[in-house]
PLY file of the C-alpha trace (Angstrom):
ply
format ascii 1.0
element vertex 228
property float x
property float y
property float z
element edge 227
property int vertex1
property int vertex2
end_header
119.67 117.37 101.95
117.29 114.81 103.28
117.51 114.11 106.56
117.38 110.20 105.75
119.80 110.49 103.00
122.12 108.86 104.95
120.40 105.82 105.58
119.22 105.84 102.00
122.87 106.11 100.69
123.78 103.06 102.61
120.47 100.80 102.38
120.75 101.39 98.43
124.45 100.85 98.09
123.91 97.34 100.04
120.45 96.28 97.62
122.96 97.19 94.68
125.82 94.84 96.08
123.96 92.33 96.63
121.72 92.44 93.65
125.23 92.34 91.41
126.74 89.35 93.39
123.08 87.59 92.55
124.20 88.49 88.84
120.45 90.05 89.07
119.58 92.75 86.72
117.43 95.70 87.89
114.80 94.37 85.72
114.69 90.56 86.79
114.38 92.33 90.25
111.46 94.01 89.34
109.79 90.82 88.41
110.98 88.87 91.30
109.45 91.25 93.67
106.32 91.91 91.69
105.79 88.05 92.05
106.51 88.55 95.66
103.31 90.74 95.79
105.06 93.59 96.48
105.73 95.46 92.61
108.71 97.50 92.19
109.62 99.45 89.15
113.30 98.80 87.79
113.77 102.58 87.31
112.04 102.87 91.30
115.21 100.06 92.04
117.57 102.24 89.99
116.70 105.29 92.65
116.96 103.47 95.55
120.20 102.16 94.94
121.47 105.57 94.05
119.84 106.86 97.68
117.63 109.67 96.17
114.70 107.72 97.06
113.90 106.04 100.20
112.68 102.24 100.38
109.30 101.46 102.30
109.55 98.37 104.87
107.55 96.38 102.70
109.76 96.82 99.82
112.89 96.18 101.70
111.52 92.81 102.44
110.48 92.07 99.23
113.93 92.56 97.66
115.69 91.12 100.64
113.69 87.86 99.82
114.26 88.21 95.79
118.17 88.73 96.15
118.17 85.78 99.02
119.08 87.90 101.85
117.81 88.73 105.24
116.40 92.12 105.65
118.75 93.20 108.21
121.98 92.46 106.32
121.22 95.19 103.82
120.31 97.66 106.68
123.82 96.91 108.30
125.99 95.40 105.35
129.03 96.30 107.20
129.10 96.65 110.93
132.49 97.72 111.05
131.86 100.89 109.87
129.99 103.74 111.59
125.97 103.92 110.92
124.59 107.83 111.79
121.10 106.28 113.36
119.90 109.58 113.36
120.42 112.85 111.58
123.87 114.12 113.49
124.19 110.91 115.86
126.76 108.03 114.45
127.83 105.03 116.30
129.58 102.20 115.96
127.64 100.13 113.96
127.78 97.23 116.34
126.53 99.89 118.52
123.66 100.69 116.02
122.80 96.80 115.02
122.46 95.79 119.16
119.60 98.53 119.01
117.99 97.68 116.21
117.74 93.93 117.28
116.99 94.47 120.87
120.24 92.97 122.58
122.19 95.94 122.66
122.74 97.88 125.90
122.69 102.24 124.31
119.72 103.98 122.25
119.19 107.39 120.83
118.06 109.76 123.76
117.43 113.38 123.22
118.27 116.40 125.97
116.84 119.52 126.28
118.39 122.54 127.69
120.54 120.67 129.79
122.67 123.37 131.70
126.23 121.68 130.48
125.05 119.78 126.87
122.51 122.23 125.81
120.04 120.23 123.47
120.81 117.30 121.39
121.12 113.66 120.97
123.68 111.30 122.46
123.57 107.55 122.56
122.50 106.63 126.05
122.61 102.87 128.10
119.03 101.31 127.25
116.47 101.20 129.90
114.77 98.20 129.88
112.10 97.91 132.81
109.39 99.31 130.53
109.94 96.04 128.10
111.53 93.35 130.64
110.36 89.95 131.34
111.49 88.74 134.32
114.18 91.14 134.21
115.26 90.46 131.06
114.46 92.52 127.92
111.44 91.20 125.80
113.79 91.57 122.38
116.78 90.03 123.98
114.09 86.95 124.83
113.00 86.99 121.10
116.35 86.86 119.81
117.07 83.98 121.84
114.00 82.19 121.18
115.11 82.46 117.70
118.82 80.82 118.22
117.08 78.22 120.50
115.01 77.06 117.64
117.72 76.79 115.40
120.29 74.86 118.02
117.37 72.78 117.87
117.13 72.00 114.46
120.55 71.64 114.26
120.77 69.10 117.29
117.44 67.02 115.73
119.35 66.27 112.43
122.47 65.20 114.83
120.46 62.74 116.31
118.46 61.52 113.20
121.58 61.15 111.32
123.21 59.14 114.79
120.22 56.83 114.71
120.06 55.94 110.68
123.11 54.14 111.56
121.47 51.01 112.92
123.75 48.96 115.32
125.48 46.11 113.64
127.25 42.71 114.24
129.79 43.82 112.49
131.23 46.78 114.48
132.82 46.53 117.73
132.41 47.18 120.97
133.85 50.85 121.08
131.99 51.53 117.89
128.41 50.23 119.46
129.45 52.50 123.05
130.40 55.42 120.77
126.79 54.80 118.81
124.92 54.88 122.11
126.91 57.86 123.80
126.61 59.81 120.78
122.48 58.96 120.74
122.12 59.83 124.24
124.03 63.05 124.24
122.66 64.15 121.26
118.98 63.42 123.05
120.03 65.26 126.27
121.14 68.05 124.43
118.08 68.18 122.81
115.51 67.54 125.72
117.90 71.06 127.34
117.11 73.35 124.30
113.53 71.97 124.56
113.44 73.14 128.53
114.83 76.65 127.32
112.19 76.83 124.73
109.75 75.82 127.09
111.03 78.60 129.52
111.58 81.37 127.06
108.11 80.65 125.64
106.15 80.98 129.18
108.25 84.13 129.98
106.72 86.25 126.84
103.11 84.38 127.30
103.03 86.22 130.78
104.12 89.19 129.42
101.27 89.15 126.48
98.64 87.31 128.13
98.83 84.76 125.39
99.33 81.12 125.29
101.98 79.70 122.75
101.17 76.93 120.26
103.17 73.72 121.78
103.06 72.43 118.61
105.76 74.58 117.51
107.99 72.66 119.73
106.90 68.80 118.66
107.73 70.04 115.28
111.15 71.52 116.22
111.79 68.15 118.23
109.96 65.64 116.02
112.59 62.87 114.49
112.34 61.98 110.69
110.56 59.16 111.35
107.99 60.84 112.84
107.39 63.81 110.67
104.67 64.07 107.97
0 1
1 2
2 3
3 4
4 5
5 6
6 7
7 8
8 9
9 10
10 11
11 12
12 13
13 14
14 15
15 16
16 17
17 18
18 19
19 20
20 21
21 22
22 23
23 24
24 25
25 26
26 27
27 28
28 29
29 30
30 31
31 32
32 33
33 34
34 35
35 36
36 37
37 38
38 39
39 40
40 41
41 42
42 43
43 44
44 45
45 46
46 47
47 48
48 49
49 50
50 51
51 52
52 53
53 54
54 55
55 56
56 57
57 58
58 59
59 60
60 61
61 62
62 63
63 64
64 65
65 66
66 67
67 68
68 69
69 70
70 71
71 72
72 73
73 74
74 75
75 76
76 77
77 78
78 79
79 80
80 81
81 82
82 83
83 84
84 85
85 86
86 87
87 88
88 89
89 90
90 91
91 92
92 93
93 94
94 95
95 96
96 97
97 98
98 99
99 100
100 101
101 102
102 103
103 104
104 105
105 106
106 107
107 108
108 109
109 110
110 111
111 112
112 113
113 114
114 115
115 116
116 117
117 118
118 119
119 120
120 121
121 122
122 123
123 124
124 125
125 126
126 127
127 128
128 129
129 130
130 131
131 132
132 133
133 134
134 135
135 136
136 137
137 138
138 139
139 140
140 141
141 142
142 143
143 144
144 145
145 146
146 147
147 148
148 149
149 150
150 151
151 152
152 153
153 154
154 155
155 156
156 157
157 158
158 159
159 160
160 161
161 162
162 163
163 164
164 165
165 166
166 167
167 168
168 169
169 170
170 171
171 172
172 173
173 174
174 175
175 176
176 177
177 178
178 179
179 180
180 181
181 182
182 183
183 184
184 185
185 186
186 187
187 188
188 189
189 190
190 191
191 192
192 193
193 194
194 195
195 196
196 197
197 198
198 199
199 200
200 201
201 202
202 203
203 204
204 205
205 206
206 207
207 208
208 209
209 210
210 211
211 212
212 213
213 214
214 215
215 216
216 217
217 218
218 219
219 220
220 221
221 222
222 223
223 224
224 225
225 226
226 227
């Protein structure tokens, strides 16, 4: 049996859920990702889902995008259950996801001819000096850049939607203090994220020798008023 069959079995099982929920036939798949720029054949889909053929990275994506899901969430559709990350290794699949994303703390290792184990693989804690910034892994940074850009999305529509309520005559006192509290919090919380960003962002520039476009940020942080 292939030695990937099974990551096949479960990758294919997940396109096939998904693509049924979508109320997607194999064939309106084939178009969608062939206008994606990435041209897969409905019977190609049919093996896939079945597991007795494996999907490329590209392709993956492609259908991931077609069928409205992330990428990820077909590699680990359930990770309650056990994922064998390689041939004769299984782990949790929490276990399995944390690696794959970079803020887990085990990976595969492999031994050889150790006096007591023999030669194998077990799951192993992670070392992480080799792609730390600052003492912190690179990936778990990433990740984190990531949920720091969304907080801050979220926390710019907070405030946009606190300041389209223009202060009026009409309310009272509380209501006007409530208005303002809610404004300034809401820009606090905001100007935090944009200091974490800001930090995040400075800790993988050192690391790559590169210098991050700031105007990632004004866009992140812009109000409606000020966007284009």
């Amino acid at each position: 049996m292939d030695d990937n069959a099974t990551w096949n079995l479960a990758v294919g099982a997940a396109i096939e859920t998904a693509r049924r929920a979508a109320d997607v036939s194999a064939v309106q798949l084939a178009v969608e990702t062939a206008e994606l720029g990435t041209p897969i054949h409905r019977v190609a889909i049919s093996k896939i889902e079945s597991g007795t053929r494996q999907i490329t990275l590209p392709e993956l994506v492609a259908i991931a995008s077609a069928l409205g899901r992330s990428p990820v969430s077909l590699l680990f559709a359930n990770v309650l259950a056990p994922v064998e990350v390689l041939p004769g290794l299984e782990v949790p699949g929490t276990e399995a996801l944390g690696w794959f994303i970079g803020i887990g703390t085990g990976e595969p290792a492999r031994i050889v001819d150790d006096p007591e184990l023999g030669t194998g693989l077990f799951w192993a804690t992670r070392n992480y000096v080799k792609e730390s910034v600052r003492g912190i892994p690179e990936s778990a940074m990433a990740v984190r850049l990531v949920e720091v850009e969304e907080a801050l999305k979220v926390q710019r529509d907070k405030l946009d939607n606190f300041e389209s309520v223009p202060e009026s005559p009409l309310m009272s006192k509380t209501q006007k203090a409530i208005r303002r509290e809610n404004i300034e919090h809401a820009r606090r919380v905001l100007e935090l994220l944009a200091d974490e960003w800001r930090d995040i962002v400075y800790g993988l520039e050192f690391r790559h020798g590169l210098q991050a476009d700031e105007s990632r940020l004004d866009d992140l942080t812009r109000g409606d008023g000020e966007r284009g």
